[in-house]
N, C-alpha and C positions, 0 to 999 in steps of 0.2 A: 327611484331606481332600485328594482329588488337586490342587484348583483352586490349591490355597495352597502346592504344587511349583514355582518358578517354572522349572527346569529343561526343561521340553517348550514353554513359550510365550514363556520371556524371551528366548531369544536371536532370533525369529523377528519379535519385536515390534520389536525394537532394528535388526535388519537391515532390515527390512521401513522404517521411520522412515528410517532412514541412507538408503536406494536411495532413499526417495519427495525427503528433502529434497538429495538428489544432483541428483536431475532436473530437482525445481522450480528449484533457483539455478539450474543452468544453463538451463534455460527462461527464467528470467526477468533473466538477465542480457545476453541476448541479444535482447532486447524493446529499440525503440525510443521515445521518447516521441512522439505524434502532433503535440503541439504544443510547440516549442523556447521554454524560458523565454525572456523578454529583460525589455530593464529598464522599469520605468514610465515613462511618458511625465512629463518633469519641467516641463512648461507651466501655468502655473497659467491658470485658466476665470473669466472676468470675470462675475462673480453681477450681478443687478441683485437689490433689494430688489422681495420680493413684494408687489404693493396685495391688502389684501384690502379686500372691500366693509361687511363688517359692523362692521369699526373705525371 
């Protein structure tokens, strides 16, 4: 059974993976984020108690 050779397709599978994930890190290491973490706003928000009507 040729398929089960790995000799004509493993080394091509292996290179072919190696060059794509070559590319992609470097593609994607050189990506910027659009929007720059910072830190939460550490102010706390003065709640009032809700009325409801049916109480």
């Amino acid at each position: 059974m040729p398929q089960l050779n790995p000799s004509p397709w493993l080394f091509i599978f292996l290179l072919s993976w190696s060059m794509l994930l070559l590319v992609l890190k470097t593609k994607t290491l050189q990506l910027t984020p659009h929007n720059t973490p910072s830190l939460p706003n550490q102010q706390t928000l003065a709640t009032a108690p809700w009325n409801w009507p049916w109480i």
